[in-house]
C-alpha positions as CSV (number, residue, x, y, z in Angstrom):
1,X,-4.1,4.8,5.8
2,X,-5.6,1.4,5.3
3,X,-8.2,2.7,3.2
4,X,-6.0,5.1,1.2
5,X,-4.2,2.2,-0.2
6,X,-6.8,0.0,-1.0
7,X,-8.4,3.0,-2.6
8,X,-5.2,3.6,-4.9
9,X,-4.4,-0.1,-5.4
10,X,-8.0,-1.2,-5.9
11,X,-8.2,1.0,-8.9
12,X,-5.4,-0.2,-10.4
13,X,-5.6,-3.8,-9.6
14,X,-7.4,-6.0,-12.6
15,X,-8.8,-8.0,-9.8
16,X,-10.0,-5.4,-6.9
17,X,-11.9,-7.9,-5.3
18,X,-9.0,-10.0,-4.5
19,X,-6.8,-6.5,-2.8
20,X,-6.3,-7.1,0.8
21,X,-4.7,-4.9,3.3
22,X,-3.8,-5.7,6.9
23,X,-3.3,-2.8,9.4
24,X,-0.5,-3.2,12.5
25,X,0.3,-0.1,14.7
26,X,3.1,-0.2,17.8
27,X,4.8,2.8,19.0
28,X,3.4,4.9,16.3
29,X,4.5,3.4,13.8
30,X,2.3,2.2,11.3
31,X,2.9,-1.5,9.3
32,X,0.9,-2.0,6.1
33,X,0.6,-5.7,4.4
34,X,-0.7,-5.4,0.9
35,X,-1.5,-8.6,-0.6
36,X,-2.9,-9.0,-4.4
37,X,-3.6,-11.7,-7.2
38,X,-0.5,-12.7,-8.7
39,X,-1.8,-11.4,-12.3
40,X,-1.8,-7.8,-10.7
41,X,1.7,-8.4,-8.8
42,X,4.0,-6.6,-11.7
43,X,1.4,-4.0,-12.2
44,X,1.1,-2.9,-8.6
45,X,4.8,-2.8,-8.5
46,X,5.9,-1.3,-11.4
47,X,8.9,-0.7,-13.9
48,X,11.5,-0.8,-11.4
49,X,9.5,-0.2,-8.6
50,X,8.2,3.2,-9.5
51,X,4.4,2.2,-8.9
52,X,4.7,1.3,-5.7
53,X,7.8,3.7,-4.4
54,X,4.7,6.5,-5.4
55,X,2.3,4.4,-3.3
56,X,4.5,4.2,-0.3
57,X,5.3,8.1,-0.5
58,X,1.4,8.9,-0.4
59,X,1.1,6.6,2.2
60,X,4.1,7.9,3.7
61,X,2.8,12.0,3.3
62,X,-0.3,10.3,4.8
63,X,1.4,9.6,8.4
64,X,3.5,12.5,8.6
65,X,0.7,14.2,8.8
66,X,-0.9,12.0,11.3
67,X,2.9,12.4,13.4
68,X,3.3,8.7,12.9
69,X,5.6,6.7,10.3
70,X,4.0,4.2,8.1
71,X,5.9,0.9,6.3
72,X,3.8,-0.7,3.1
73,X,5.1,-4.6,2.2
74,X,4.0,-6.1,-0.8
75,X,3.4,-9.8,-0.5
């Protein structure tokens, strides 16, 4: 799942280089910390949050078919 979002984030980030994701897993459930440049903040997150609500439910699809749950924080 990791590389799934820095996959869909790295290609819409202006700064790719600078995406970072961090991957914790306890009791199969899956934590995701996605941290970007502050110029690509408002573009990874969207009008209203739609961007990233659409990132979390790929991710989400993602573990459900894994049988685990997944969480994605933007920091």
């Amino acid at each position: 799942m990791k590389a799934l979002v820095e996959f869909i984030v790295g290609k819409l980030a202006n700064h790719p280089d600078k995406v970072t994701v961090t991957e914790t897993e306890e009791d199969g459930a899956v934590q995701l910390k996605l941290v970007v440049c502050e110029d690509d903040k408002g573009k990874i997150i969207g009008k209203q949050g739609r961007v990233i609500k659409a990132v979390r439910a790929l991710v989400g699809a993602a573990a459900t078919k894994q049988g685990k749950r997944a969480f994605l924080e933007v920091e």
